[in-house]
MMTF fields as JSON, N, C-alpha, C and O atoms, coordinates in Angstrom:
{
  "mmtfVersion": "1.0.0",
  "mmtfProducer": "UNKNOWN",
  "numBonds": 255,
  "numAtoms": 256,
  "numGroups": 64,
  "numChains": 1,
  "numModels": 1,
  "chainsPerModel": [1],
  "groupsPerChain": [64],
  "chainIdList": ["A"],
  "bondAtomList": [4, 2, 8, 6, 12, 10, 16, 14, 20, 18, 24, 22, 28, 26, 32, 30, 36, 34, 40, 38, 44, 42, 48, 46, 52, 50, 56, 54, 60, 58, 64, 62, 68, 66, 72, 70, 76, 74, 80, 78, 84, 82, 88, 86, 92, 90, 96, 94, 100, 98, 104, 102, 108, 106, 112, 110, 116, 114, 120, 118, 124, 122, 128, 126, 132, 130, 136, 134, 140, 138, 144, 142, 148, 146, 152, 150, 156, 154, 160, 158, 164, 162, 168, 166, 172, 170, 176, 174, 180, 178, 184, 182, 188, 186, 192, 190, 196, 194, 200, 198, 204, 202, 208, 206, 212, 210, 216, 214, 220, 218, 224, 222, 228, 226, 232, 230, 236, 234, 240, 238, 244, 242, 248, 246, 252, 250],
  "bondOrderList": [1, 1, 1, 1, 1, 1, 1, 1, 1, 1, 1, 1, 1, 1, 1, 1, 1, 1, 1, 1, 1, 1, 1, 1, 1, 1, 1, 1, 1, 1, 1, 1, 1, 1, 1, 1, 1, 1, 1, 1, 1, 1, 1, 1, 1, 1, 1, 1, 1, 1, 1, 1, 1, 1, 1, 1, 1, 1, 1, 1, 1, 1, 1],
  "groupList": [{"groupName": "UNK", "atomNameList": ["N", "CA", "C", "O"], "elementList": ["N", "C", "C", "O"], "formalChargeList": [0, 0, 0, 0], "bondAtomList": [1, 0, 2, 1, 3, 2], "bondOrderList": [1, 1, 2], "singleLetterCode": "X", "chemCompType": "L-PEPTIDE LINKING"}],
  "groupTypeList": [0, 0, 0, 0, 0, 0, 0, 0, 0, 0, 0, 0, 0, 0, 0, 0, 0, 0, 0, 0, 0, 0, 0, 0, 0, 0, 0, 0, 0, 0, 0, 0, 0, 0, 0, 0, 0, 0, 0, 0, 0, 0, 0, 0, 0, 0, 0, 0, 0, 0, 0, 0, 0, 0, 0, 0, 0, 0, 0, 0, 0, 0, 0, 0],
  "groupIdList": [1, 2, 3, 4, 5, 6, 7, 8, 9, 10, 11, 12, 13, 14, 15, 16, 17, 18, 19, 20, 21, 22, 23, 24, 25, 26, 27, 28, 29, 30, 31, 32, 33, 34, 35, 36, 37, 38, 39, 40, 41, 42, 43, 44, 45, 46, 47, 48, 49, 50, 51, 52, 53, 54, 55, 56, 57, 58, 59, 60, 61, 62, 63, 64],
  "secStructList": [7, 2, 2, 2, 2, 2, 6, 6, 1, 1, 7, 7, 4, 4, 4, 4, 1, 6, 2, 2, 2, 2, 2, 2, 2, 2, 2, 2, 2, 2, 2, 2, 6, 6, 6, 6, 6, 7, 2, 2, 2, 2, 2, 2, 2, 2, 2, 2, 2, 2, 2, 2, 2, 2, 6, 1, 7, 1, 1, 7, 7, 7, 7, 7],
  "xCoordList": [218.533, 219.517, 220.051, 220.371, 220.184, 220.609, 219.798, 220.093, 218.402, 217.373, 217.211, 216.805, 217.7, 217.269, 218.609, 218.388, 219.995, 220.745, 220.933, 221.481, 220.38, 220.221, 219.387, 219.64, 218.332, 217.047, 217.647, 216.949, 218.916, 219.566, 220.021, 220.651, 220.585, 221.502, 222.229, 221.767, 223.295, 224.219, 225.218, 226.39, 224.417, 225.001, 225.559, 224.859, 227.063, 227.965, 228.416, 229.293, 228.648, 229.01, 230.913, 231.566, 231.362, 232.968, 232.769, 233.356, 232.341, 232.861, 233.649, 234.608, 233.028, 233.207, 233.665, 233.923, 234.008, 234.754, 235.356, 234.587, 236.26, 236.945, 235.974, 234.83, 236.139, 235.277, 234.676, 233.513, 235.797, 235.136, 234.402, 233.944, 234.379, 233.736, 232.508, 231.475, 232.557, 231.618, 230.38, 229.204, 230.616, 230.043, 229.549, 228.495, 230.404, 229.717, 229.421, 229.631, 228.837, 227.953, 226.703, 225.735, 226.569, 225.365, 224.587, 223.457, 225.651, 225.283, 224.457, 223.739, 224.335, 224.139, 222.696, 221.852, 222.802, 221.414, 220.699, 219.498, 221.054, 220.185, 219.419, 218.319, 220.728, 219.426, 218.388, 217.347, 218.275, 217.39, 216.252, 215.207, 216.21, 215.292, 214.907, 214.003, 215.652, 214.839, 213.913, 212.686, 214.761, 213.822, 212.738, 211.767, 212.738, 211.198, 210.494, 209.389, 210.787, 209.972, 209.946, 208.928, 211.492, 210.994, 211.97, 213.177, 211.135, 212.582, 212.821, 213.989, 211.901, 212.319, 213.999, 214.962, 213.595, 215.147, 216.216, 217.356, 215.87, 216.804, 217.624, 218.839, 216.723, 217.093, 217.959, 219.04, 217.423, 217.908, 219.759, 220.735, 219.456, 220.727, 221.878, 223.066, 221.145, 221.691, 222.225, 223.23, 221.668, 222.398, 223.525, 224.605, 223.15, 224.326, 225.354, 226.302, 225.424, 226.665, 227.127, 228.287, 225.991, 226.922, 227.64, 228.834, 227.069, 227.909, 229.298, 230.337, 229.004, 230.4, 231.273, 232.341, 231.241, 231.946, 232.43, 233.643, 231.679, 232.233, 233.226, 233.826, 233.167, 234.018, 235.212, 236.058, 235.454, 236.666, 236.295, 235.885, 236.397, 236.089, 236.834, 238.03, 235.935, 237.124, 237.86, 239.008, 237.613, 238.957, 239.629, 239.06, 240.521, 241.358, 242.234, 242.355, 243.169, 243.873, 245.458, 245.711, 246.178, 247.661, 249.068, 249.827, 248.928, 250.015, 250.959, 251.085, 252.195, 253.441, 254.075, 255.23],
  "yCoordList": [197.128, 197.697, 199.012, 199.907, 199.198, 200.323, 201.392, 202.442, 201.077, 202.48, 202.926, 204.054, 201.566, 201.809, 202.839, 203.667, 202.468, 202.945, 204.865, 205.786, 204.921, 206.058, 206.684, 207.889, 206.329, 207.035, 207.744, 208.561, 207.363, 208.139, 208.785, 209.065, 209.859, 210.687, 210.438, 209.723, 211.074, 211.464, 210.261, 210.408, 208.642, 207.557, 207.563, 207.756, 207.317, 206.961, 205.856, 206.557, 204.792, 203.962, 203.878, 203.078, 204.588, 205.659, 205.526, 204.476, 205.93, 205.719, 204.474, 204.556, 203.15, 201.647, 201.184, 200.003, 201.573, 201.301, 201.507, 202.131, 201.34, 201.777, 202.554, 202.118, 203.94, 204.544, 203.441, 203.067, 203.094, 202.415, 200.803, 200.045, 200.526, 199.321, 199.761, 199.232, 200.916, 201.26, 201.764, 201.535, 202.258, 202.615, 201.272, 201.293, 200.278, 198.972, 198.198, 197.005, 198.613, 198.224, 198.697, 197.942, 200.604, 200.989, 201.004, 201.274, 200.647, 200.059, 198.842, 198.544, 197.983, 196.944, 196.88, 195.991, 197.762, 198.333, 198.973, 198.766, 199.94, 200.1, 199.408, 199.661, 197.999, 196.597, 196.409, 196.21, 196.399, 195.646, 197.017, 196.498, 197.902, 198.656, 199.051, 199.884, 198.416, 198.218, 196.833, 196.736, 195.977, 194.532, 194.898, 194.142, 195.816, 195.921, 196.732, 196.271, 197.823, 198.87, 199.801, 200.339, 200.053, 201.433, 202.353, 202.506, 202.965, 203.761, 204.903, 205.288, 205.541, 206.764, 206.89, 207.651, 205.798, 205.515, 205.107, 205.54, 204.15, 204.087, 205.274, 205.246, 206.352, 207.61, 208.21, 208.662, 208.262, 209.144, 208.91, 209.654, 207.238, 206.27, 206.434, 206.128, 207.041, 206.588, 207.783, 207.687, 209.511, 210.69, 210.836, 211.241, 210.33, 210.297, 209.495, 210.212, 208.39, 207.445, 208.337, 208.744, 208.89, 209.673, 210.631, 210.437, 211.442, 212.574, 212.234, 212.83, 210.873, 210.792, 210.126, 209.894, 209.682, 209.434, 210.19, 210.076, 211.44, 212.406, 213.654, 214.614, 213.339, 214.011, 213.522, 214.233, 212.023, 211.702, 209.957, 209.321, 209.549, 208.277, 206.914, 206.815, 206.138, 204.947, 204.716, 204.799, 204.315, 203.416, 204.731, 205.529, 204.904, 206.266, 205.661, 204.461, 206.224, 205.346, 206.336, 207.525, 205.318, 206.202, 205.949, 205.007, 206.917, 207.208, 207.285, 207.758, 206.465, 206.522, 207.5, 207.768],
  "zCoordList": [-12.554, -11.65, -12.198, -11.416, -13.852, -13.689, -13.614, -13.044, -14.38, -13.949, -12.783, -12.501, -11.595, -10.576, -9.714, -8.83, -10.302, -10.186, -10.878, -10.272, -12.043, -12.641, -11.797, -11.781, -10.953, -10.68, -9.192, -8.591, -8.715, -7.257, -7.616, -6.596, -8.74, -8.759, -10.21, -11.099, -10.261, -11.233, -11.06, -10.713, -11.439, -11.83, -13.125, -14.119, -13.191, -14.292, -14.898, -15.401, -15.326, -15.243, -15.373, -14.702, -16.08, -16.182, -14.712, -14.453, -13.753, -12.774, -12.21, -11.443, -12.77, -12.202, -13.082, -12.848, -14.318, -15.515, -16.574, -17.305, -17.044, -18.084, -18.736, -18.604, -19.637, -20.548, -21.683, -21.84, -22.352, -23.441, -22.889, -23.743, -21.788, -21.482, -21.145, -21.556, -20.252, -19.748, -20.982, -20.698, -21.957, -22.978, -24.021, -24.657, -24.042, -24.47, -23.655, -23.879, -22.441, -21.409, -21.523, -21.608, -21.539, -21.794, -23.681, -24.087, -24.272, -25.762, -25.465, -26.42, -24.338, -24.832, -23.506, -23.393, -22.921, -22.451, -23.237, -23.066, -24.343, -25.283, -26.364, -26.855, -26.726, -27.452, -26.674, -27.299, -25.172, -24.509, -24.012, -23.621, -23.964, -24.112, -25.426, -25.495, -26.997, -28.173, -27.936, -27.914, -27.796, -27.397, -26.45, -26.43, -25.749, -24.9, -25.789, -26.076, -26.331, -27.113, -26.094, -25.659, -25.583, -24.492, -25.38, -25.192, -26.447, -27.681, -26.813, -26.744, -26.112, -25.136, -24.377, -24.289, -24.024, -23.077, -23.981, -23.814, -25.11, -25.942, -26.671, -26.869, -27.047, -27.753, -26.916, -27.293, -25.401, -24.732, -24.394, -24.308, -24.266, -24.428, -25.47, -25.368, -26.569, -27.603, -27.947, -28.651, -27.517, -27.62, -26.872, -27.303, -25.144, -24.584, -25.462, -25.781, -25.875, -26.144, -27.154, -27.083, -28.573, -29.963, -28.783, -28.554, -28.197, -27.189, -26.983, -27.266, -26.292, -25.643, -26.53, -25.962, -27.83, -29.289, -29.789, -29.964, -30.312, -30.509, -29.524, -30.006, -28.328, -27.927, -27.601, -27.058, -27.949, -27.981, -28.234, -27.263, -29.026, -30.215, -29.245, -28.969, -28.931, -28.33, -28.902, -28.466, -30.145, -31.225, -31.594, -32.339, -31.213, -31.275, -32.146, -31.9, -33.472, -34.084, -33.882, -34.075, -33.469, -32.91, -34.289, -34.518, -34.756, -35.974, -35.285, -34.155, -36.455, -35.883, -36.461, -36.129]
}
């Protein structure tokens, strides 16, 4: 569903969910395209997610 969902357009998952859920959603699409051996999609998976880490880290830590 989601390749099939990725393959219409400029599918997000941030759209339908919290950022950080949504991101340990597509984390956990990337085990399962290691478990197939599709590393292509995994890599590609796996730049987007560092991307979106580094531009602003889920576990944000809030000083008092």
């Amino acid at each position: 569903m989601y390749e099939r969902a990725k393959s219409l357009g400029d599918f997000r998952l941030e759209r339908y969910l919290e950022r950080g859920e949504a991101m340990d959603a597509e984390f956990c699409i990337v085990e399962e395209y290691e478990k197939r051996e599709r590393w292509i999609k995994a890599y590609s998976l796996y730049k987007r997610l560092i991307a979106m880490e580094l531009e602003r880290p889920g576990s944000a830590i809030i000083s008092m």
